[in-house]
N, C-alpha and C positions, 0 to 999 in steps of 0.2 A: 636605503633601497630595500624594497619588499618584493622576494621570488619567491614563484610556486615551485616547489621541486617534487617530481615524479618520475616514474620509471616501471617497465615491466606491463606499459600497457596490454602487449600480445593482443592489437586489434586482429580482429576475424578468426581465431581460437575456435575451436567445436569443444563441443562437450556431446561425446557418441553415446553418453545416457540417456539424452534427453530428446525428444521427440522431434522432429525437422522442423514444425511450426515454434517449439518451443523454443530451440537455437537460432530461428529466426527473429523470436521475440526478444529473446537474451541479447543478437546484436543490436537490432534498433535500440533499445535500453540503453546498450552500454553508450553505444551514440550522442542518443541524449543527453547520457549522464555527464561523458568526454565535454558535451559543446555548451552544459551550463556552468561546468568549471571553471573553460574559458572565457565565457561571457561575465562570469563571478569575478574572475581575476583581470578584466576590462575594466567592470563596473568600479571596483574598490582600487583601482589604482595600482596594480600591480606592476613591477616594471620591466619584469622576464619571466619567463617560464624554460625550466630545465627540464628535459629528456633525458634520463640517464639508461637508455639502450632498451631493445626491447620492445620497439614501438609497435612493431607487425610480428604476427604470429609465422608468416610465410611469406616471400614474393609473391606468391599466388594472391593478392588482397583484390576483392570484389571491387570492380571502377565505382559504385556506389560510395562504399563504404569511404574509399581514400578520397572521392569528392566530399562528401561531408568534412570530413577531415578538416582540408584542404581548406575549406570555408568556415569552422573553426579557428582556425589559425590566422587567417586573412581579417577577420573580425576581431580579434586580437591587435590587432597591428604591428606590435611592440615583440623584438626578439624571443622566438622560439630556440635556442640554443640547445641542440639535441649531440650524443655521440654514441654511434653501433653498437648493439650488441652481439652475442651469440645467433640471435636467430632472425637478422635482420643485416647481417654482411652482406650480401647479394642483392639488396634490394635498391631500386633507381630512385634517387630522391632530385632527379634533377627538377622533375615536373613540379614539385614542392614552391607553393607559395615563397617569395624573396624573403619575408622575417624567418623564413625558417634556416636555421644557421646548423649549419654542420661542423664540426669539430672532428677535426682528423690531419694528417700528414700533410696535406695541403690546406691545411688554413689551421692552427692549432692553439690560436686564440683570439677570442674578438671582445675588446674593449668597448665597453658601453659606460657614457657617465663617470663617475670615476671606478667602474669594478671592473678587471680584467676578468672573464672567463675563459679557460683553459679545458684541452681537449687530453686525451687517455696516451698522452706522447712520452718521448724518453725523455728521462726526469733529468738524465744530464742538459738538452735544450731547454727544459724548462727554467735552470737552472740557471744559464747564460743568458737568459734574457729577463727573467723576472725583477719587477719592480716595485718593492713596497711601501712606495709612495700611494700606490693607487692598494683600494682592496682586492683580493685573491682570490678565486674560485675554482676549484677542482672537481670536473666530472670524471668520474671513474665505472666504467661496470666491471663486476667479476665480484670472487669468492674472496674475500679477507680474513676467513678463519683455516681456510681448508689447503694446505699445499697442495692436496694429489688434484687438486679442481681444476682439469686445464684452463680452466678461467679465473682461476689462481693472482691475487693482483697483494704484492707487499705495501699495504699503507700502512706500516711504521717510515719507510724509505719516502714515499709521497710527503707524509707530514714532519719530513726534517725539512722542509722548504718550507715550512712555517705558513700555510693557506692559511687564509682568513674563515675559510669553512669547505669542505670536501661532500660534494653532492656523489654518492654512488646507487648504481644500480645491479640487478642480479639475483639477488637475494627478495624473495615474495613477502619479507613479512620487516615491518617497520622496528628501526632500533637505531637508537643514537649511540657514539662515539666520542670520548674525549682521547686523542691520540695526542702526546707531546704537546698540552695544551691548544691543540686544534681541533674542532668540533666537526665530527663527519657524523653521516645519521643514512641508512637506508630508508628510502619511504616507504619500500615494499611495495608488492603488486596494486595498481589503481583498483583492478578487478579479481574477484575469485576466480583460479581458475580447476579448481577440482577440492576434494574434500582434504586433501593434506596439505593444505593453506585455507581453512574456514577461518571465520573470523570478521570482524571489520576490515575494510578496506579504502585508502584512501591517498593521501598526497603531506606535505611539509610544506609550511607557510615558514618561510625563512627572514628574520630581519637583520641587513647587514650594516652593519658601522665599522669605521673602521675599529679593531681592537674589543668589539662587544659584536656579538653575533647571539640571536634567538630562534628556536625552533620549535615548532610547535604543528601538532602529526593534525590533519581534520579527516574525518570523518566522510567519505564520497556517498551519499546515499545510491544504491543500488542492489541488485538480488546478490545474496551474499549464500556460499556453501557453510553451511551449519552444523555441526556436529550435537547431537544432544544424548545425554543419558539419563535412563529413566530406573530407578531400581524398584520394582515389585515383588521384593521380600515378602512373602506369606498374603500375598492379596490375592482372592480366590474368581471375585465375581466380577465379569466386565467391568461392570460400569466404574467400579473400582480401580479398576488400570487403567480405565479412559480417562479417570478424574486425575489420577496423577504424570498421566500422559500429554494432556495439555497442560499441567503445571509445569513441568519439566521444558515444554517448549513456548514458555512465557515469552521467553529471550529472542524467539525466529518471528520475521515478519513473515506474512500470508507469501510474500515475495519470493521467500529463502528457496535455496534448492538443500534439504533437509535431509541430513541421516539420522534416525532414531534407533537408536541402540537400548535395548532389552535388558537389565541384568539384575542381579536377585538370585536367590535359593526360592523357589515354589514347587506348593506340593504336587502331588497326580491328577490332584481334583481345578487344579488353575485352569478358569476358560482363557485362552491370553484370545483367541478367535481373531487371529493378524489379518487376514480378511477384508473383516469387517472393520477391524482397525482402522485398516488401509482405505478403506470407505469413508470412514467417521471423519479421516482428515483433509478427503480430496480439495478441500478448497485451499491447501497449500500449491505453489506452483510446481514443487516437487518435492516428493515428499516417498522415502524409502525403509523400510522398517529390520532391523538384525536382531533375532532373536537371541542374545547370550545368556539369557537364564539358565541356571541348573537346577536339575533337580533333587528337591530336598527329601532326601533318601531315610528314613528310621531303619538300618541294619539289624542291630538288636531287635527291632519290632517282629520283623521279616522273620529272623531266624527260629523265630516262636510261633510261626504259623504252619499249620499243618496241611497237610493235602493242597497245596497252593504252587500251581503254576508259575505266577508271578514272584515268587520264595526262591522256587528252584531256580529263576530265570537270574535273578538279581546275585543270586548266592556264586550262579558260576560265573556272572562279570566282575563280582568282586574279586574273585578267586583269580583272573584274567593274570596276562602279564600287560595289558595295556596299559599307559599312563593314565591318571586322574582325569582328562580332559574326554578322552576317548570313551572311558568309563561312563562316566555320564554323559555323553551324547548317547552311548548306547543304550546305559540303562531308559534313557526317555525315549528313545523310539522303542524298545520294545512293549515299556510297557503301553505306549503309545496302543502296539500292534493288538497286545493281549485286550484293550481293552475294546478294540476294535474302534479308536478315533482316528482321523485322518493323521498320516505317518508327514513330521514338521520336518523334512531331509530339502 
């Protein structure tokens, strides 16, 4: 048997950075992207697809959106096997297409073929009734590394019942598991949902036998949050830090929702002109720029100049009790101020 495993959709999600037309853009996308999976996992034969929590961002989901969905899943035909997360207890799944299989207190496992799929229950029932004739399935959401998590889930205890393979959700970013010779694997978020989960994003193509179990992460194409760093160490002239600006974001599609991160030691004379920067790149779909560069200060030089303003100004921030950080942001906006350039705060 060959399942899609997924989790952490957070259908209808905002992102309040981004423009209203543009988080309108970002759902429809995401939409698309949600309904060519399942049309992928139709076409190539797949024979479940797992939900592991997480599906909606809110109750509150646009009748649009959960209609799509809905027709999704219905064009699938074949077992949607999903169970609750954190941000989706409260939500009515009666109106849900019939393949869509909930996994909970009342119904806490559904047998397809020969693989039992199991729902996030007490492991002592799980326990009196399992059967390892047939292959074993474990949906799980919650935190596996973190006690204080209230969503806290012990899978060393889950896999002394010896699953055949443990599907969890919760956790945004993909990582496999050998627990007590039992293979659990997060698939991580389908989608970005802000910049502390950038990265690729996608689902688990799972193949089950009994006694051999494979997994393998793919790739969801969609607008992905991007993290990039750019270092302009001693590069003075725009076009200079343009050139290394777009080299640094080789890796972002025009797609990406993008943070560009600044950093380097540059001297007084550096045009960085983020501006125009921010111009030179508009044809990213978003695209936001940090300046961390410091500046690269000659002390010694300073202290041998005479009748200088800029001597005296630097001599008493050195002298400061401020930390190093504070130091140099200060020293750059002043001399910023002295030298009469637009103040970068």
């Amino acid at each position: 048997m060959i399942i899609l495993h997924t989790a952490d959709i957070h259908l209808g999600a905002k992102n309040i950075r981004l423009e209203l037309d543009k988080q309108a853009f970002l759902k429809e996308q995401q939409i698309k992207s949600l309904k060519a999976m399942f049309d992928r996992a139709y076409d190539e034969g797949f024979d479940a697809i797992l939900i592991c929590g997480d599906l909606f961002h809110s109750k509150n989901l646009p009748a649009k959106l959960l209609a799509q969905f809905c027709s999704a899943i219905e064009n699938f035909q074949r077992p949607v096997l999903y169970i609750r997360g954190n941000h989706d207890d409260n939500f009515d799944f009666s109106s849900l297409p019939k393949n869509f299989i909930v996994l909970d207190e009342n119904r806490p496992f559904y047998k397809y073929q020969n693989v039992v799929f199991w729902g996030q229950i007490d492991i002592l029932a799980i326990q009196n009734s399992i059967d390892y004739a047939n292959i074993n399935v474990l949906l799980l959401h919650g935190n596996i590394k973190n006690k204080n998590d209230r969503d806290y889930v012990d899978l060393q205890s889950y896999a002394s019942l010896k699953f055949d393979y443990i599907a969890l959700g919760h956790v945004h970013s993909y990582e496999v598991f050998n627990i007590n010779n039992t293979l659990a694997s997060y698939s991580g978020s389908l989608f970005s949902n802000g910049f502390d989960e950038a990265g690729d994003k996608g689902y688990m193509e799972v193949n089950l036998e009994k006694n051999k179990v494979a997994v393998d992460f793919k790739n969801l194409p969609s607008s992905r949050y991007m993290l990039c760093q750019c270092d302009i160490t001693d590069l003075e002239v725009f076009q200079d830090i343009l050139a290394q600006v777009k080299n640094s974001l080789s890796a972002c599609d025009k797609r990406d929702i993008v943070r560009l991160i600044l950093t380097g030691y540059v001297s007084e004379n550096c045009n960085k002109f983020i501006y125009e920067l921010n111009n030179m790149l508009s044809d990213y779909f978003y695209i936001e720029i940090i300046d961390n560069t410091k500046l690269k200060i000659d002390y010694d030089k300073i202290k041998n100049e005479e009748l200088s303003f800029k001597a005296e100004f630097l001599l008493l921030v050195e002298n400061s009790e401020e930390d190093d950080f504070s130091k140099n942001k200060i020293s750059q906006l002043g001399i910023e101020a002295l030298r009469g350039d637009d103040i970068s705060l």
